[in-house]
Structure formats: structure tokens, C-alpha cells
C-alpha positions as CSV (number, residue, x, y, z in Angstrom):
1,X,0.0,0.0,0.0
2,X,1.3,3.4,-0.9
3,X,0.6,6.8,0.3
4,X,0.1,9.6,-2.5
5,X,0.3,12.8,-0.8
6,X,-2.1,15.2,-2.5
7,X,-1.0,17.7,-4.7
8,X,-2.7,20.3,-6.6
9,X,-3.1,18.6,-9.4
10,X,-4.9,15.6,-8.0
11,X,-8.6,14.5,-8.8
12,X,-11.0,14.6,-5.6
13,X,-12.2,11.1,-7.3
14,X,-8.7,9.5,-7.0
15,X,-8.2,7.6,-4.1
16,X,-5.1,8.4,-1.3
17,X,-4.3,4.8,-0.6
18,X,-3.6,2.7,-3.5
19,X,-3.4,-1.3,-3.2
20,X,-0.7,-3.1,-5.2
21,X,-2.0,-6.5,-4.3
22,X,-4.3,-8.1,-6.3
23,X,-6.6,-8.7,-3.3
24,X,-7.8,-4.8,-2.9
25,X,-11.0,-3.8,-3.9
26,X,-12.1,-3.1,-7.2
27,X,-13.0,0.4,-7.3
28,X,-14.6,0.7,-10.9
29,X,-17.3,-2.0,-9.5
30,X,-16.7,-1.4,-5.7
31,X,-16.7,-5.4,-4.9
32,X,-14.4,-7.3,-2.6
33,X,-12.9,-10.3,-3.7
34,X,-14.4,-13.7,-3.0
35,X,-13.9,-14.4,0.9
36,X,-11.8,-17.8,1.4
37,X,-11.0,-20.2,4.1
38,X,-7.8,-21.9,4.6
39,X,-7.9,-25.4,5.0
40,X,-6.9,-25.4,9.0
41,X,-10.2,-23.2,9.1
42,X,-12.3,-25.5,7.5
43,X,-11.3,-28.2,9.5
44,X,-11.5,-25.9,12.9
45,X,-15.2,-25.2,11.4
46,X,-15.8,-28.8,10.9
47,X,-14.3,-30.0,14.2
48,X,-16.3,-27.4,15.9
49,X,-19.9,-28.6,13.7
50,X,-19.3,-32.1,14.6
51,X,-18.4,-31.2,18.9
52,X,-21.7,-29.5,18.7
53,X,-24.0,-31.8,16.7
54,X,-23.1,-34.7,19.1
55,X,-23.6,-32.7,22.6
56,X,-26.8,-31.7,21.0
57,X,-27.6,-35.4,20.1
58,X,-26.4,-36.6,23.4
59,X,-29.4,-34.0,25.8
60,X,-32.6,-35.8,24.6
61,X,-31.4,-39.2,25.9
62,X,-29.9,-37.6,29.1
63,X,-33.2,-35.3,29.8
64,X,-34.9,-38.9,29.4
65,X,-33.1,-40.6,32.1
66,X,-33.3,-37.4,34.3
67,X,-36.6,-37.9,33.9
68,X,-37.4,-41.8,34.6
69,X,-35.0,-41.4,38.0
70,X,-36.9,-38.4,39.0
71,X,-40.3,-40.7,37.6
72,X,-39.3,-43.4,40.1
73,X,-38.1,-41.4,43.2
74,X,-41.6,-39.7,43.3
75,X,-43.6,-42.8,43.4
76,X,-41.3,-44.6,44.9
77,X,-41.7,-41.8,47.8
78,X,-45.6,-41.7,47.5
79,X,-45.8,-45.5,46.8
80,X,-48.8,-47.1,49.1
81,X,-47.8,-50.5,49.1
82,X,-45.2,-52.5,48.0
83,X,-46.6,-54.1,45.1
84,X,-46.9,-51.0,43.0
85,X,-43.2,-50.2,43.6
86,X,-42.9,-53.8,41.7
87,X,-44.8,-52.7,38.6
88,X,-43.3,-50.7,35.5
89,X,-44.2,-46.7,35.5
90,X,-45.5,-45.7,31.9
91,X,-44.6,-42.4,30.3
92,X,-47.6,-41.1,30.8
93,X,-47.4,-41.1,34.8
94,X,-44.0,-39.2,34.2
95,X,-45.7,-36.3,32.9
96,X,-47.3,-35.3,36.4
97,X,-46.5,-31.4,37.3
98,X,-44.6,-32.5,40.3
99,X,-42.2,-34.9,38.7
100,X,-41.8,-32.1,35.4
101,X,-41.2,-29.1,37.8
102,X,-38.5,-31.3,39.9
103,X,-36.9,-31.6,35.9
104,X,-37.2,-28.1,35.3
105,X,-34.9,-27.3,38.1
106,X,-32.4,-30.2,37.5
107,X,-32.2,-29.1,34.2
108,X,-31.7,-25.4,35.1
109,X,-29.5,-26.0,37.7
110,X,-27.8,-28.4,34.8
111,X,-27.3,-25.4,32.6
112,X,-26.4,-23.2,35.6
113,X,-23.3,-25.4,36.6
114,X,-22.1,-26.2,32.4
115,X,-21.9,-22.2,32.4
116,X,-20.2,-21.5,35.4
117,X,-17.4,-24.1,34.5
118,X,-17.1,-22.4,31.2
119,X,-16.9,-18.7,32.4
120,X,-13.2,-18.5,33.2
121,X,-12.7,-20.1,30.1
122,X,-13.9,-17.1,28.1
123,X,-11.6,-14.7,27.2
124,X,-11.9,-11.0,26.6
125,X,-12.5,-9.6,23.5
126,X,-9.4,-7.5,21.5
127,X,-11.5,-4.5,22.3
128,X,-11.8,-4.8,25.6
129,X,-8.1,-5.5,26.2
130,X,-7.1,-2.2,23.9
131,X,-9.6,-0.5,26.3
132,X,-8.2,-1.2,29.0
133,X,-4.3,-1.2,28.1
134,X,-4.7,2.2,26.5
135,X,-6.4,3.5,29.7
136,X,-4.2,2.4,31.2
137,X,-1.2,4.0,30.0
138,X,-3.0,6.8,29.7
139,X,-3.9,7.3,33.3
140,X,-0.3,6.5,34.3
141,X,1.5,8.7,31.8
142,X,-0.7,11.0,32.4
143,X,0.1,11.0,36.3
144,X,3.5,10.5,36.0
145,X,3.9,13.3,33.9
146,X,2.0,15.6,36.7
147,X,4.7,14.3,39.6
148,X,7.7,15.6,37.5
């Protein structure tokens, strides 16, 4: 990239920066070349994908045991005799407001924990750490300039 420094001569339609690569924008049409992927980023996309796809797969099966051990508990807690205690539960008994609220929170406190593991994990954004290293330094120069 070069930098023309205006002279008198120059157009007001002629652009300052000019691009010498042949990725720059095409200013007679104004479009950007075709965006492209290297292959480690398609495989990081993919990997990614597929890490998704089966922890997604993996929550109706889990939800359903939740379930049938929270199914059991409650009748086994609120079973009259013993002989009903020896007899399958259908699905359909499962369903009871009880035994869906008791999911509700498992799952919630489910999703609660999974976030909470994954919070120091996160990492802040480049604008934030600019922010904060330019504030920074300004603050300090600032006040070590004043103490001189």
C-alpha cells in the first residue's frame, strides 16, 4: 500500500491509498474479492460442527433418564404398598406437574453449573483489552507526567 500525498493537481475522485496486491477492492465496481478459508479453518469449522452436533444429540437421551429417575423417586416416595413399587411406570405417569417441575430445576441448575465451568474459560475480546491497556497508559502517563 502506498501513500500519495495530495498535490494540486490531484482528482478529488482519485483515491489516497492505492493497493498493489491483487486482493484490494475493485473500485470501478466497488466489490471485494471472493472471501476464502484456509484449509486449517475448514477443519476448525468442521471439528467445531461435529463437537456440537453430538452434545446436542447426546441431551434428549440424558433429559430422558433425568426424567425416569426423577419418575421413580416420586412414586417410589408416594408409593402405598409395596406391590406398586414392583410394577413398571408408563410415560404417561411421568408427565405429572410434580415430577416435570423437579426436571425443570435439575435441568436449570444443569445449565447453571455447564456455564459456570465455562466462564473462566472465556476470554476477553481485543477491544476490551485495547480498552483497557490504552487506559491504562494513559492514566499513568498522564500521572507520572504531573509528579515531574
Amino acid at each position: 500500500m502506498t501513500i500519495r500525498m495530495p498535490s494540486s493537481s490531484a482528482n478529488e475522485r482519485e483515491p489516497l491509498l492505492r493497493h498493489e496486491d491483487s486482493d484490494s477492492i475493485d473500485h470501478q465496481s466497488g466489490q471485494l474479492p471472493p472471501f476464502r478459508l484456509s484449509k486449517l479453518a475448514r477443519y476448525c469449522l468442521l471439528l467445531s460442527f461435529l463437537l456440537e452436533l453430538s452434545n446436542n444429540v447426546l441431551a434428549v437421551p440424558l433429559i430422558s433418564l433425568f426424567e425416569r429417575a426423577i419418575c421413580e423417586a416420586y412414586f417410589r416416595k408416594n408409593a402405598q404398598d409395596t406391590l406398586s413399587l414392583s410394577l413398571p411406570i408408563d410415560e404417561v405417569s411421568c408427565k405429572l406437574p410434580p415430577i416435570q417441575s423437579e426436571l425443570a430445576k435439575l435441568r436449570g441448575w444443569k445449565g447453571f453449573f455447564e456455564t459456570l465451568s465455562g466462564t473462566p474459560l472465556t476470554r476477553p475480546s481485543v477491544a476490551q483489552i485495547w480498552t483497557h491497556l490504552t487506559h491504562k497508559s494513559l492514566i499513568g502517563g498522564f500521572s507520572s507526567w504531573s509528579h515531574s
